[in-house]
Each structure stands twice: as C-alpha cells, then as structure tokens.
mmCIF file as Biopython writes it, N, C-alpha, C and O atoms, coordinates in Angstrom:
data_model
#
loop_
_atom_site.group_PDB
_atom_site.id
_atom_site.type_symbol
_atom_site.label_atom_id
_atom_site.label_alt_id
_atom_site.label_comp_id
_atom_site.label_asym_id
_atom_site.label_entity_id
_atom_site.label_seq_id
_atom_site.pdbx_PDB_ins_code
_atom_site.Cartn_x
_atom_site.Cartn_y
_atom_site.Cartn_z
_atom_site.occupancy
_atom_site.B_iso_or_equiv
_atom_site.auth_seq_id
_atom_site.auth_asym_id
_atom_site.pdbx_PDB_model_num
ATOM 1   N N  . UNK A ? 1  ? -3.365  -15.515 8.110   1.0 0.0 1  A 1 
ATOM 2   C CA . UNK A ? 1  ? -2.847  -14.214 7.768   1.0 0.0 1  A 1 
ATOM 3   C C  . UNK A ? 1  ? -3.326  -13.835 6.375   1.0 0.0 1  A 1 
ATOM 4   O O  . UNK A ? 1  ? -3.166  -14.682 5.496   1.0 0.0 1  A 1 
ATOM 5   N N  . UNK A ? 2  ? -3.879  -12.701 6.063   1.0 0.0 2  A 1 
ATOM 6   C CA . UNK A ? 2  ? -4.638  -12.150 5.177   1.0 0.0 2  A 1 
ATOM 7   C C  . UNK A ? 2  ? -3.081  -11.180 4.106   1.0 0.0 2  A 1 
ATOM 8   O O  . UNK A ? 2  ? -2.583  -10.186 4.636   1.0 0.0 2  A 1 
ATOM 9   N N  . UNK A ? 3  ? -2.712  -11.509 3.141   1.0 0.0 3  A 1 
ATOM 10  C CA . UNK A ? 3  ? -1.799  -11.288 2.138   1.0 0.0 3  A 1 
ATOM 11  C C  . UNK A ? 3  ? -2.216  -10.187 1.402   1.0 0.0 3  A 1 
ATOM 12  O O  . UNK A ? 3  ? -3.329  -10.083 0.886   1.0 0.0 3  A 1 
ATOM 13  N N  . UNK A ? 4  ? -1.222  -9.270  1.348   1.0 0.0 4  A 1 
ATOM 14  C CA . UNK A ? 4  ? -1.923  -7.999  0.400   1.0 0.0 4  A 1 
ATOM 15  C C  . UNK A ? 4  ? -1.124  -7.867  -1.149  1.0 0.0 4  A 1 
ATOM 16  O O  . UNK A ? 4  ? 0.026   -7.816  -1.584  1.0 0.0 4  A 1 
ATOM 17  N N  . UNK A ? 5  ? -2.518  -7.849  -1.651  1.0 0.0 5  A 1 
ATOM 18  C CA . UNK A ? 5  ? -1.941  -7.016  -3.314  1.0 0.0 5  A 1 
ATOM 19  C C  . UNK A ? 5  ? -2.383  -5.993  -3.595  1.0 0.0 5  A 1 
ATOM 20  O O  . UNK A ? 5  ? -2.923  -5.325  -2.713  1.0 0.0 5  A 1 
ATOM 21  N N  . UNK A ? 6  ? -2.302  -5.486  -5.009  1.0 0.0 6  A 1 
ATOM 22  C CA . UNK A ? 6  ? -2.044  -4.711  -5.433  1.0 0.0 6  A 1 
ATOM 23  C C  . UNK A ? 6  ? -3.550  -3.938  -5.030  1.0 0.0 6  A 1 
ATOM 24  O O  . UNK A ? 6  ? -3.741  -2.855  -4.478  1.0 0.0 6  A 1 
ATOM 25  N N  . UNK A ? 7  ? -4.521  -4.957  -5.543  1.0 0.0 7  A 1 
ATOM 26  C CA . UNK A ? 7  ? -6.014  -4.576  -6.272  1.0 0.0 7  A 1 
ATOM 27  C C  . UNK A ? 7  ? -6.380  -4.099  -4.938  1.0 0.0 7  A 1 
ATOM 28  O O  . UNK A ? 7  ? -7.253  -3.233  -4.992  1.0 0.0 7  A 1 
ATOM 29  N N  . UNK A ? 8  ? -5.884  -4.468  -3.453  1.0 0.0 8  A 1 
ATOM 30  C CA . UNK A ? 8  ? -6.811  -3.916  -2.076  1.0 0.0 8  A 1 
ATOM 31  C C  . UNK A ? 8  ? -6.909  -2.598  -1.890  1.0 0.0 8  A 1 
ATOM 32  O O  . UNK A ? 8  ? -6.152  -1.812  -2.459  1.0 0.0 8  A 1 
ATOM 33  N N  . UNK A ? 9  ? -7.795  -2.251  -1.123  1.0 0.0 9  A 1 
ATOM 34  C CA . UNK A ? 9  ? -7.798  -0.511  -1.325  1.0 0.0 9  A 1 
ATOM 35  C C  . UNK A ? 9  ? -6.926  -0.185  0.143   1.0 0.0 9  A 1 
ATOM 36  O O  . UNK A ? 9  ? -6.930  -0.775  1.224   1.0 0.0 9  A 1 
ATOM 37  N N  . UNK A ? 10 ? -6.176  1.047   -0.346  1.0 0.0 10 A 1 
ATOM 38  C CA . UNK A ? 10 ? -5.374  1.424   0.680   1.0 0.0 10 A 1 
ATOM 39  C C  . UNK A ? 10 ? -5.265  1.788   2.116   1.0 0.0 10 A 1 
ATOM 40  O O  . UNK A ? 10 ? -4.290  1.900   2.859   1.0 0.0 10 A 1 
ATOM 41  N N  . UNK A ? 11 ? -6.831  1.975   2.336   1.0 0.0 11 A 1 
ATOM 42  C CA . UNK A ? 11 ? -7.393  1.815   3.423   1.0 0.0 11 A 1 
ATOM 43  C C  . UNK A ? 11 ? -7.773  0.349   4.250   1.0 0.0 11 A 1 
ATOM 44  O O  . UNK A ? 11 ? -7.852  0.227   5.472   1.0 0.0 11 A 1 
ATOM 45  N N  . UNK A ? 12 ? -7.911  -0.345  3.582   1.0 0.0 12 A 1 
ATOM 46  C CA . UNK A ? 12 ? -7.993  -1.844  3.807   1.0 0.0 12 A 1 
ATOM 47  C C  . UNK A ? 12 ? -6.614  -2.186  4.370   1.0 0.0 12 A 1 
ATOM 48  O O  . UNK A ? 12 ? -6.419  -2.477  5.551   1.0 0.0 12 A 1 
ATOM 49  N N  . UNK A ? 13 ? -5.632  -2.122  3.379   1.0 0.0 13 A 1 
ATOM 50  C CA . UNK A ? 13 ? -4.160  -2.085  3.483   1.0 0.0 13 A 1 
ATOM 51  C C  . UNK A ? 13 ? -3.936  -1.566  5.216   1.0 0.0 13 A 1 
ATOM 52  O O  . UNK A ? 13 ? -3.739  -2.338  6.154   1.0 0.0 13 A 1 
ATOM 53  N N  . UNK A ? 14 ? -4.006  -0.483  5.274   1.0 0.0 14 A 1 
ATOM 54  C CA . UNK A ? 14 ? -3.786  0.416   6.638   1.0 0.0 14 A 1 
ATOM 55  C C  . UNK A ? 14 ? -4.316  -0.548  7.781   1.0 0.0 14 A 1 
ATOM 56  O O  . UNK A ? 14 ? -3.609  -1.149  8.591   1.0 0.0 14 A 1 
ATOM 57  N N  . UNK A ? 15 ? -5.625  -0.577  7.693   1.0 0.0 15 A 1 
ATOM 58  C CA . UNK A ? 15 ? -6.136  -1.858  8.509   1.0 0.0 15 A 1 
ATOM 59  C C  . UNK A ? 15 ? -5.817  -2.592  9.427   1.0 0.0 15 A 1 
ATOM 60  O O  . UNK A ? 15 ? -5.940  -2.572  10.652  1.0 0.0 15 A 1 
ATOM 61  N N  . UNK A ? 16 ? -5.064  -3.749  8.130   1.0 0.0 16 A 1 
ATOM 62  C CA . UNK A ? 16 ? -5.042  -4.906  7.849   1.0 0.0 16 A 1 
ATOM 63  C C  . UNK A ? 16 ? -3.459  -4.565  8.808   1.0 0.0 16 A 1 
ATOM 64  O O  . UNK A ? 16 ? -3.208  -5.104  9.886   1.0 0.0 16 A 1 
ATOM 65  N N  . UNK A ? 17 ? -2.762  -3.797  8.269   1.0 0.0 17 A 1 
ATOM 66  C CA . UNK A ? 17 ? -1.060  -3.241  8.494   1.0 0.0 17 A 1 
ATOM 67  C C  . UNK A ? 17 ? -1.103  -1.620  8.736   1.0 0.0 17 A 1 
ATOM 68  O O  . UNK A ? 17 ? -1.209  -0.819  7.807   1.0 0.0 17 A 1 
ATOM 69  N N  . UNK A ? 18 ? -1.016  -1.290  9.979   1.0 0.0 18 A 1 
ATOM 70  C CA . UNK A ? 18 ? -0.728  0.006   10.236  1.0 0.0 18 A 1 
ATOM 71  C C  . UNK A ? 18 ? 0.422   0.744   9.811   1.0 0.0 18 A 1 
ATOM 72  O O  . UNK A ? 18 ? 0.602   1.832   9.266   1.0 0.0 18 A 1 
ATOM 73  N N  . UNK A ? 19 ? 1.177   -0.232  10.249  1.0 0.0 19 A 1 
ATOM 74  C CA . UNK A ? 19 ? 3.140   -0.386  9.399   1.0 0.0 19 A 1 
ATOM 75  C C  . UNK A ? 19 ? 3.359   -0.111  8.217   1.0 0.0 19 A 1 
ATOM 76  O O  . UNK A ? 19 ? 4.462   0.176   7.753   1.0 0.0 19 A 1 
ATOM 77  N N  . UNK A ? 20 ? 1.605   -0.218  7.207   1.0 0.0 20 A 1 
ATOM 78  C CA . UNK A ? 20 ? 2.319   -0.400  5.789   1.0 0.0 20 A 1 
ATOM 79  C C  . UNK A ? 20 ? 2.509   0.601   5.818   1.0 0.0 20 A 1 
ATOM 80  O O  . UNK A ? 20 ? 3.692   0.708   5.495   1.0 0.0 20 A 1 
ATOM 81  N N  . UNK A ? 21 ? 1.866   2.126   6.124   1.0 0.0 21 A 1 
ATOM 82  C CA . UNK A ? 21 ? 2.167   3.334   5.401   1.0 0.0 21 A 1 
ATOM 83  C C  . UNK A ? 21 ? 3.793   3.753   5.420   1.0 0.0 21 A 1 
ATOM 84  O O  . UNK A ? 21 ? 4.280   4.529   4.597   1.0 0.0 21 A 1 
ATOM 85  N N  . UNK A ? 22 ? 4.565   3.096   6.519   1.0 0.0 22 A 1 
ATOM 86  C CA . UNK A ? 22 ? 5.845   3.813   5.703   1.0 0.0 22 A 1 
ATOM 87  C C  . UNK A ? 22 ? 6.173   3.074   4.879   1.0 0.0 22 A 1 
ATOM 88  O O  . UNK A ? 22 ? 6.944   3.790   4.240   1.0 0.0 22 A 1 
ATOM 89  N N  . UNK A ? 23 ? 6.161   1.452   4.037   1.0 0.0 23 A 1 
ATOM 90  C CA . UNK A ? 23 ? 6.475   1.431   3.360   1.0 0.0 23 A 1 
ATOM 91  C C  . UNK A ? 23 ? 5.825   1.879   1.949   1.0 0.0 23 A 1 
ATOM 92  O O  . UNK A ? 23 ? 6.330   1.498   0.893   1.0 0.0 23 A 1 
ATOM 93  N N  . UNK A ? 24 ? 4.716   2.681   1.980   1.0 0.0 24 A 1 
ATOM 94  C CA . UNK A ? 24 ? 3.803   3.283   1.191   1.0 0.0 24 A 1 
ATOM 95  C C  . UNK A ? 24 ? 5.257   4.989   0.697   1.0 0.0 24 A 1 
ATOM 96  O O  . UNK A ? 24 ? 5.860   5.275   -0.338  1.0 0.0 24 A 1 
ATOM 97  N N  . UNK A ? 25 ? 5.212   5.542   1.909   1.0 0.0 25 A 1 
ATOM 98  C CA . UNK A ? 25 ? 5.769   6.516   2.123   1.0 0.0 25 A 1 
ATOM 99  C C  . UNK A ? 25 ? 7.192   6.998   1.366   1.0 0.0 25 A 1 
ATOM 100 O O  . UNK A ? 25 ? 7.496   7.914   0.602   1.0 0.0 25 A 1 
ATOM 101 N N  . UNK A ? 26 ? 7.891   5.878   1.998   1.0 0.0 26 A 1 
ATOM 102 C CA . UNK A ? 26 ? 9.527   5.073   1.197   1.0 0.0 26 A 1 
ATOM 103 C C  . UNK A ? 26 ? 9.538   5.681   -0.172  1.0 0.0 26 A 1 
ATOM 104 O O  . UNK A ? 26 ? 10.323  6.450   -0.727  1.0 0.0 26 A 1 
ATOM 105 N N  . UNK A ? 27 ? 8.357   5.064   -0.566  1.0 0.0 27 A 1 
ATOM 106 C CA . UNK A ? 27 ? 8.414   4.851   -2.242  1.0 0.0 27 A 1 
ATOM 107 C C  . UNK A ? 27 ? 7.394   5.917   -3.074  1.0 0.0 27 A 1 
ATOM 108 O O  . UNK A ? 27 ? 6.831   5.729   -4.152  1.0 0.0 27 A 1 
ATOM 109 N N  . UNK A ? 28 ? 7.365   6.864   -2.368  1.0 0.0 28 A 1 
ATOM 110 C CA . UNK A ? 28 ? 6.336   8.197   -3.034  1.0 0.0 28 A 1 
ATOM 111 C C  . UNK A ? 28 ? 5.060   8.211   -2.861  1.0 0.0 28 A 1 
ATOM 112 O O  . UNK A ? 28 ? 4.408   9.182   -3.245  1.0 0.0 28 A 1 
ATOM 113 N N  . UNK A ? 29 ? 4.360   6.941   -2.141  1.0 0.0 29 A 1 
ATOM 114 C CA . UNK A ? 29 ? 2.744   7.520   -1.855  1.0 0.0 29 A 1 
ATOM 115 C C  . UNK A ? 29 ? 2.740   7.400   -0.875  1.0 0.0 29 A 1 
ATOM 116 O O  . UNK A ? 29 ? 2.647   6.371   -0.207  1.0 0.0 29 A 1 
ATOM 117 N N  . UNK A ? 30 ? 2.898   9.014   -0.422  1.0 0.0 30 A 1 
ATOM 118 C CA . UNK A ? 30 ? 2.619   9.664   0.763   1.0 0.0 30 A 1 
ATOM 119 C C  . UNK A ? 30 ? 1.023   9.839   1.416   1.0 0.0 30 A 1 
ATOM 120 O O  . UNK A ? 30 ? 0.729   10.182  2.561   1.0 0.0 30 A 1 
ATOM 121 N N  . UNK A ? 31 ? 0.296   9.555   0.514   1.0 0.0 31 A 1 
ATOM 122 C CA . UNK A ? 31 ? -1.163  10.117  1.112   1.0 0.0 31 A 1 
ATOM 123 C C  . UNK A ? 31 ? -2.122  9.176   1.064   1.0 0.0 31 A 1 
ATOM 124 O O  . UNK A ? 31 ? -3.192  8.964   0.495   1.0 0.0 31 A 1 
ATOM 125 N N  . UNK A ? 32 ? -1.101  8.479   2.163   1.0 0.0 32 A 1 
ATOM 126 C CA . UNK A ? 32 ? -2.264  7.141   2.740   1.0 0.0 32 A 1 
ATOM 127 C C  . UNK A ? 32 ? -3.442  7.660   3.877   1.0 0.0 32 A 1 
ATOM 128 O O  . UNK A ? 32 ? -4.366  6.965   4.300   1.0 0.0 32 A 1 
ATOM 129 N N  . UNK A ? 33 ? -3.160  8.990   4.227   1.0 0.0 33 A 1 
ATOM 130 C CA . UNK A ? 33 ? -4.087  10.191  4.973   1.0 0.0 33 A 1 
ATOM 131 C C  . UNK A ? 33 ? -4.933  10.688  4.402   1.0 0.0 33 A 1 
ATOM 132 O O  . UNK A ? 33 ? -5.919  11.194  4.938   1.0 0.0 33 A 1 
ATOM 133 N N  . UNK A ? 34 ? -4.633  10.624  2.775   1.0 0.0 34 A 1 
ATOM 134 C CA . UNK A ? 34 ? -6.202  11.397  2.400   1.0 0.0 34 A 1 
ATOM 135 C C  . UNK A ? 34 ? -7.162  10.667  2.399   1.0 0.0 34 A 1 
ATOM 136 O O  . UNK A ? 34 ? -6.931  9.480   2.167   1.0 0.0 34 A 1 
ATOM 137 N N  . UNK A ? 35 ? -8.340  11.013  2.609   1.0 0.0 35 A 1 
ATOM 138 C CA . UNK A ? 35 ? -9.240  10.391  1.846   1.0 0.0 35 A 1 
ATOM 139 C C  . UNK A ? 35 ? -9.693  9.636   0.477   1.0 0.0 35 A 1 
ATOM 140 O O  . UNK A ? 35 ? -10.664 8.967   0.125   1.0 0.0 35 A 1 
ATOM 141 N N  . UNK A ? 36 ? -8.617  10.041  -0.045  1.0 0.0 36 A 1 
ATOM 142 C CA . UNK A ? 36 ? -9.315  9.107   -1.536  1.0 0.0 36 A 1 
ATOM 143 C C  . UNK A ? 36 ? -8.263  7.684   -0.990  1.0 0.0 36 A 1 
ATOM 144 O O  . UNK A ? 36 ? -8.182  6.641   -1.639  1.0 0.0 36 A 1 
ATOM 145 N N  . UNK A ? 37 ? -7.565  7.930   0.253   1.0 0.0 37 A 1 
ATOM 146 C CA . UNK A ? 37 ? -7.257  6.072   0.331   1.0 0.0 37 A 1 
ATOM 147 C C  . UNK A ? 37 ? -8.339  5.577   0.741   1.0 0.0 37 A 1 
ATOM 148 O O  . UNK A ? 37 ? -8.247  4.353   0.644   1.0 0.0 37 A 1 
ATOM 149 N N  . UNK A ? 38 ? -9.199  5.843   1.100   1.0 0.0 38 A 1 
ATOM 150 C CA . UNK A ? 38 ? -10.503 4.936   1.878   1.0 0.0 38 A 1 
ATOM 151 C C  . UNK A ? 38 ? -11.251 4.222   0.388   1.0 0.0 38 A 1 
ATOM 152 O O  . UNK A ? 38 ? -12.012 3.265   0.530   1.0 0.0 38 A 1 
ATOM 153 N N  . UNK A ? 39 ? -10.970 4.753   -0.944  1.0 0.0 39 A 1 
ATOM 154 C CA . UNK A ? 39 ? -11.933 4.284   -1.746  1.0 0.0 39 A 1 
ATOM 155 C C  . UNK A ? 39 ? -10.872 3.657   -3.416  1.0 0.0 39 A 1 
ATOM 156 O O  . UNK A ? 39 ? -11.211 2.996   -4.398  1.0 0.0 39 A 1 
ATOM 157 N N  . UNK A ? 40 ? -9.454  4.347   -2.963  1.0 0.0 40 A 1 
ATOM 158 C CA . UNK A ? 40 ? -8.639  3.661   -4.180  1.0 0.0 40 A 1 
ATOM 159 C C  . UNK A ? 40 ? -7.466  2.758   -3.790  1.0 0.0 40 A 1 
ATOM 160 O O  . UNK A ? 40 ? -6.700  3.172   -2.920  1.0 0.0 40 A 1 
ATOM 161 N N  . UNK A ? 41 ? -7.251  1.554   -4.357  1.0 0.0 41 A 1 
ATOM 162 C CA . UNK A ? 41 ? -6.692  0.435   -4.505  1.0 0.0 41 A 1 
ATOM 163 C C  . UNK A ? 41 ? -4.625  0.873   -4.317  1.0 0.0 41 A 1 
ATOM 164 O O  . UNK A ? 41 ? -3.993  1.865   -4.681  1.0 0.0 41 A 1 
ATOM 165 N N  . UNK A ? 42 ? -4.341  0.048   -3.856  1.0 0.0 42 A 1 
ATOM 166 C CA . UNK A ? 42 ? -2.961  0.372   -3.679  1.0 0.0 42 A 1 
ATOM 167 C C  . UNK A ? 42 ? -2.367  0.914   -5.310  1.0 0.0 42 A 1 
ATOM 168 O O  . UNK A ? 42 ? -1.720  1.944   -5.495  1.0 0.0 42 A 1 
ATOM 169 N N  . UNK A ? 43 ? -2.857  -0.252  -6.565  1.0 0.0 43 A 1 
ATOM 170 C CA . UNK A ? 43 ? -2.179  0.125   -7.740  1.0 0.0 43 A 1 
ATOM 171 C C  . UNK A ? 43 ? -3.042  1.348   -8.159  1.0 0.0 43 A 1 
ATOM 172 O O  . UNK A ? 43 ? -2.234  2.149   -8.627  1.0 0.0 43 A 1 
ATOM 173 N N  . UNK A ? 44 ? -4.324  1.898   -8.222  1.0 0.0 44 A 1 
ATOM 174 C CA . UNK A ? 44 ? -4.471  3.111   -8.670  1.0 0.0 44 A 1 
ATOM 175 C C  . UNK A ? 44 ? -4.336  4.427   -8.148  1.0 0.0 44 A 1 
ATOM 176 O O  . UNK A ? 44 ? -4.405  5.500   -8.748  1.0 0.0 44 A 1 
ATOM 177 N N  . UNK A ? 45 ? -4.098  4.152   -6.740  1.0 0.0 45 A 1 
ATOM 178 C CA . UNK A ? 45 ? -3.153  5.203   -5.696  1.0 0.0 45 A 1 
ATOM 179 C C  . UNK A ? 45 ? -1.703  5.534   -6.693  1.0 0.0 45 A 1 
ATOM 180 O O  . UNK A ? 45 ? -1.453  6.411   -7.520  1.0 0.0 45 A 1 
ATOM 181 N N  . UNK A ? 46 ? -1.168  4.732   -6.322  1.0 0.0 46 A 1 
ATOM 182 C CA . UNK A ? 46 ? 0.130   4.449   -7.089  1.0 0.0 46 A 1 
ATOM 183 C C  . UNK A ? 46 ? 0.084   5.243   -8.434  1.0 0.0 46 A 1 
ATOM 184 O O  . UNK A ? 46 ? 0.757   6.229   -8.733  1.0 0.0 46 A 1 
ATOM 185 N N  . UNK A ? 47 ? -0.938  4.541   -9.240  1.0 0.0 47 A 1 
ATOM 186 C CA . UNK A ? 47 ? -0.584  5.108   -10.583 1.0 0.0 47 A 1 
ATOM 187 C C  . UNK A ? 47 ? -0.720  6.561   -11.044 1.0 0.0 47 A 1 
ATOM 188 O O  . UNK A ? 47 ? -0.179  7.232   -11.923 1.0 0.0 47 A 1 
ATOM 189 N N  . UNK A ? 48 ? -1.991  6.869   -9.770  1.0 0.0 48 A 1 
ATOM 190 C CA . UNK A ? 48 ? -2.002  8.898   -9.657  1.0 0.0 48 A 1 
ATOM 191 C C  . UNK A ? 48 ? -0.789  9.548   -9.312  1.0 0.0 48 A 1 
ATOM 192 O O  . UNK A ? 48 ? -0.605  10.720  -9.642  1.0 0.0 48 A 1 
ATOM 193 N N  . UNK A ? 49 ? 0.035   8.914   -8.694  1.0 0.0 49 A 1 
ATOM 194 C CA . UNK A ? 49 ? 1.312   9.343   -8.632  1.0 0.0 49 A 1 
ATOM 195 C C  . UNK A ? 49 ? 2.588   9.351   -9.305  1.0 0.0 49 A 1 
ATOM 196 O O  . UNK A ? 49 ? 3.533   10.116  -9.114  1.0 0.0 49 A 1 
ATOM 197 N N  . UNK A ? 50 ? 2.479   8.338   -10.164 1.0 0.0 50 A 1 
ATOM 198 C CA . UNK A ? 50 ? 3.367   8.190   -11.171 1.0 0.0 50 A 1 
ATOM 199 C C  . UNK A ? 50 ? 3.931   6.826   -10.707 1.0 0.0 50 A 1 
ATOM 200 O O  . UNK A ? 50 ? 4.688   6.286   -11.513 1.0 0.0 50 A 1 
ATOM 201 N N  . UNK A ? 51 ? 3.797   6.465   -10.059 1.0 0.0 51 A 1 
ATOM 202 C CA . UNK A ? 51 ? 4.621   5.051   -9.568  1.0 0.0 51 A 1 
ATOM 203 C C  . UNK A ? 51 ? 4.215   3.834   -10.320 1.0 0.0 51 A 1 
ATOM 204 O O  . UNK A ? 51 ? 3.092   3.361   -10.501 1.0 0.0 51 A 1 
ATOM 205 N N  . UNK A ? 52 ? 5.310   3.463   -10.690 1.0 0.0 52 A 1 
ATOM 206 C CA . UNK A ? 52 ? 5.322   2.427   -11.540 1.0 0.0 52 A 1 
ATOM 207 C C  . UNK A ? 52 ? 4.850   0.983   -10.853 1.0 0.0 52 A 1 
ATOM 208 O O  . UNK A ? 52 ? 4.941   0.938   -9.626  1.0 0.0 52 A 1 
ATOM 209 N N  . UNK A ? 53 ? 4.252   -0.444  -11.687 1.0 0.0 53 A 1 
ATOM 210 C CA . UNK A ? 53 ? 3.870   -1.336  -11.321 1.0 0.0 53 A 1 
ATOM 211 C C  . UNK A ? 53 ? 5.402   -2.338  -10.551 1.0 0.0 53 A 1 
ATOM 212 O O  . UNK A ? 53 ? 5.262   -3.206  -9.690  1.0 0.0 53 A 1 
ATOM 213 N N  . UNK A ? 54 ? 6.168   -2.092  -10.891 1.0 0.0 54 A 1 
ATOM 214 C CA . UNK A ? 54 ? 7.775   -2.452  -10.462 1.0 0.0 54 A 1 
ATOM 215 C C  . UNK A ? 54 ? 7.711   -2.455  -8.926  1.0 0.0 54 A 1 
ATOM 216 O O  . UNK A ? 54 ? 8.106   -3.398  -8.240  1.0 0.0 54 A 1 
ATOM 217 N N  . UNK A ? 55 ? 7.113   -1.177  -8.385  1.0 0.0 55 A 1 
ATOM 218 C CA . UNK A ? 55 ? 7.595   -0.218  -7.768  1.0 0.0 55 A 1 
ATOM 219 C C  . UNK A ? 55 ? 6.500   -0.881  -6.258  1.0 0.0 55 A 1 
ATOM 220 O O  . UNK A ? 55 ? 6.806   -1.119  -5.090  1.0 0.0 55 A 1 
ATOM 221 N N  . UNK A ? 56 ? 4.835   -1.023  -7.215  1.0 0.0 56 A 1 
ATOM 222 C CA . UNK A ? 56 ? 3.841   -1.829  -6.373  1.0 0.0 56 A 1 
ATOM 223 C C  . UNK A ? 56 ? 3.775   -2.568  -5.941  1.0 0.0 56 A 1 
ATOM 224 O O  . UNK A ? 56 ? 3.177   -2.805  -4.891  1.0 0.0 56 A 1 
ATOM 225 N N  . UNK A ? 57 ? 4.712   -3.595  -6.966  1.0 0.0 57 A 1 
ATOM 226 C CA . UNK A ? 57 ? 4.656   -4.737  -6.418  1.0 0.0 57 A 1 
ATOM 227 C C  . UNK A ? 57 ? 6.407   -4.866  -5.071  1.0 0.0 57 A 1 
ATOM 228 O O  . UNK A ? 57 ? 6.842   -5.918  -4.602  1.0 0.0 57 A 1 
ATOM 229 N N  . UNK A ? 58 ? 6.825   -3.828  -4.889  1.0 0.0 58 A 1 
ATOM 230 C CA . UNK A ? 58 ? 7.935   -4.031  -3.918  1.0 0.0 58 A 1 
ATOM 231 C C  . UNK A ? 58 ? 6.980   -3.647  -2.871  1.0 0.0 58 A 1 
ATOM 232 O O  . UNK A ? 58 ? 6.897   -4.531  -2.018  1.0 0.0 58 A 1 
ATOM 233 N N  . UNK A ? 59 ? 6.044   -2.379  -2.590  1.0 0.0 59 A 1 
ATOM 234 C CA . UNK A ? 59 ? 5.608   -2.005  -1.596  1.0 0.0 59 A 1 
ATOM 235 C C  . UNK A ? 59 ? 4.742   -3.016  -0.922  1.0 0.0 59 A 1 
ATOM 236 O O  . UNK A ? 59 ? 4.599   -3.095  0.299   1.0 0.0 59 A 1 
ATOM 237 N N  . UNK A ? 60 ? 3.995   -4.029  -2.100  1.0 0.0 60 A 1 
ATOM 238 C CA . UNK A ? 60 ? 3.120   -5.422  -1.528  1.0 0.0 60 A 1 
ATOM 239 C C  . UNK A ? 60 ? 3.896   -5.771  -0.715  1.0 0.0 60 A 1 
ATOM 240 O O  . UNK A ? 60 ? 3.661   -5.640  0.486   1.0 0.0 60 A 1 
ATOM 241 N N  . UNK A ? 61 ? 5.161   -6.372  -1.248  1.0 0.0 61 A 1 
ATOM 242 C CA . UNK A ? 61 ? 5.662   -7.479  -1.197  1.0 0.0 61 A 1 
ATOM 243 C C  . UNK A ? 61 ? 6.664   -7.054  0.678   1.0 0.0 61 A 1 
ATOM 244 O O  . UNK A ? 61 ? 6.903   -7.855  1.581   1.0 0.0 61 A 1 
ATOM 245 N N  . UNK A ? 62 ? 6.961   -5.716  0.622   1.0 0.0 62 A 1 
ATOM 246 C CA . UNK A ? 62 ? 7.306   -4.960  2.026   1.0 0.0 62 A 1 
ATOM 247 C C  . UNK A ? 62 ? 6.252   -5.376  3.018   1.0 0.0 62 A 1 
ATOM 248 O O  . UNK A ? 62 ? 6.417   -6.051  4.034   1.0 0.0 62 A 1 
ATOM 249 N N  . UNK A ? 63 ? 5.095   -4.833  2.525   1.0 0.0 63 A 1 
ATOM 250 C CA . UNK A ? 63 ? 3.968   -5.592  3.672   1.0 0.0 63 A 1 
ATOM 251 C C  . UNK A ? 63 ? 3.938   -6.212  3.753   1.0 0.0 63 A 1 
ATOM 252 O O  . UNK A ? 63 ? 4.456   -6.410  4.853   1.0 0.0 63 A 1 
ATOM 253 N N  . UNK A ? 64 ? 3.538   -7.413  3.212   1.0 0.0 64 A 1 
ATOM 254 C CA . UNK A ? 64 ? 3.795   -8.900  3.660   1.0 0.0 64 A 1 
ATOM 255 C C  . UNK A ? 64 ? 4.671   -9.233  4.441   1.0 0.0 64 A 1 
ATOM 256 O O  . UNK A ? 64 ? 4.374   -9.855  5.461   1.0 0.0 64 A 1 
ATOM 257 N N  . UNK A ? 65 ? 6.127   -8.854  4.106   1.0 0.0 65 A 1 
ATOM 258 C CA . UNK A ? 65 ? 6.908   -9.008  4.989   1.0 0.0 65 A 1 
ATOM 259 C C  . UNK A ? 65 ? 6.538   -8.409  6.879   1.0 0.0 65 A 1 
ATOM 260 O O  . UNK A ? 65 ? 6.569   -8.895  8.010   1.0 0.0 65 A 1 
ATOM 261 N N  . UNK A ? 66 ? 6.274   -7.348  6.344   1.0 0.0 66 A 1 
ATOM 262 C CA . UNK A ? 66 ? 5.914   -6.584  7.606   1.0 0.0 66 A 1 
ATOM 263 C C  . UNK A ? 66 ? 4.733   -7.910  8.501   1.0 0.0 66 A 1 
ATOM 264 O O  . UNK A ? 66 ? 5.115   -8.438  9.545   1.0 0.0 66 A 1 
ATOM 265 N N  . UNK A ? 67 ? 3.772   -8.154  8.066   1.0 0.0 67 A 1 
ATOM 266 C CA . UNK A ? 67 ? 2.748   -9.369  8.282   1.0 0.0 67 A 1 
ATOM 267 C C  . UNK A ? 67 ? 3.448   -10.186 8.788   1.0 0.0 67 A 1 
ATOM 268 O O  . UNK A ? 67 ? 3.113   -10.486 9.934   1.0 0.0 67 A 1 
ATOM 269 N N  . UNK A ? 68 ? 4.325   -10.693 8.383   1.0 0.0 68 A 1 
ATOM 270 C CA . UNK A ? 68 ? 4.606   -12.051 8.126   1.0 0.0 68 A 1 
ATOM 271 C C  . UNK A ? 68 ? 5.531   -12.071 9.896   1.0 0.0 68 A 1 
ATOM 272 O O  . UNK A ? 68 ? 5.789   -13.034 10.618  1.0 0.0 68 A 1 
ATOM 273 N N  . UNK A ? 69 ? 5.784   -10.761 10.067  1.0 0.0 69 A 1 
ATOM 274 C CA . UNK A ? 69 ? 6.863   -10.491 11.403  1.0 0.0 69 A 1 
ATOM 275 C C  . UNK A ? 69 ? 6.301   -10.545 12.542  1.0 0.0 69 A 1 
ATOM 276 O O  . UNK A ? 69 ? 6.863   -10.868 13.588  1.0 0.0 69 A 1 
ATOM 277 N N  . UNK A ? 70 ? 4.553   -10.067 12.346  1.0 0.0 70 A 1 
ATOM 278 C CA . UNK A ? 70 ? 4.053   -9.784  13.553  1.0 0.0 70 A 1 
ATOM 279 C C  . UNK A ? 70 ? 3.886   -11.219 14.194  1.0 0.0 70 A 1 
ATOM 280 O O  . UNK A ? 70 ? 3.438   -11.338 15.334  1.0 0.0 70 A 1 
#
C-alpha cells in the first residue's frame, strides 16, 4: 500500500484514492477538479487556499486511513 503525504500531487492523490477528495473537500480544498490538481502537490494546493500545515497533515493522515480500509 502506497502512503500519502503532503509533497504528492493531488492528482496522484485522486489516483491512488478516489475517496480522498471528500476528505480534501471537508477541509476547504474543494478543487481537486481543476486542473492545476494534475500539476500541484497536496501542501501547495492547500497553501493557495489558505489552509494551514495542521490542517494537511489531518487530510494525509484521513487518506491513509481511507487506504488502509480498502
């Protein structure tokens, strides 16, 4: 099982976990649909939005979980 952080790009993320986007969603980054997820990282997604590193590392740590279920 392939573990996600911060640095993967959000499209990778999607991938990897179709599931992650609501926990993307939950927590204010909604636009795991645009295009700039295909080329920016979960934490600099995040940080265009204002979302704090606190905040990144819960949404990782949600996926994984999510992973960890299938």
């Amino acid at each position: 099982m392939k573990k996600i952080n911060k640095k993967m790009g959000i499209g990778e993320i999607l991938e990897i976990c179709p599931e992650a986007g609501e926990a993307m969603a939950k927590y204010g980054l909604g636009c795991f649909g645009c295009p700039m997820a295909q080329m920016e990282s979960l934490e600099d997604g995040a940080k265009a939005h204002g979302i704090s590193d606190e905040i990144v590392r819960k949404i990782a740590k949600e996926i994984n979980q999510k992973l960890k279920s299938k």
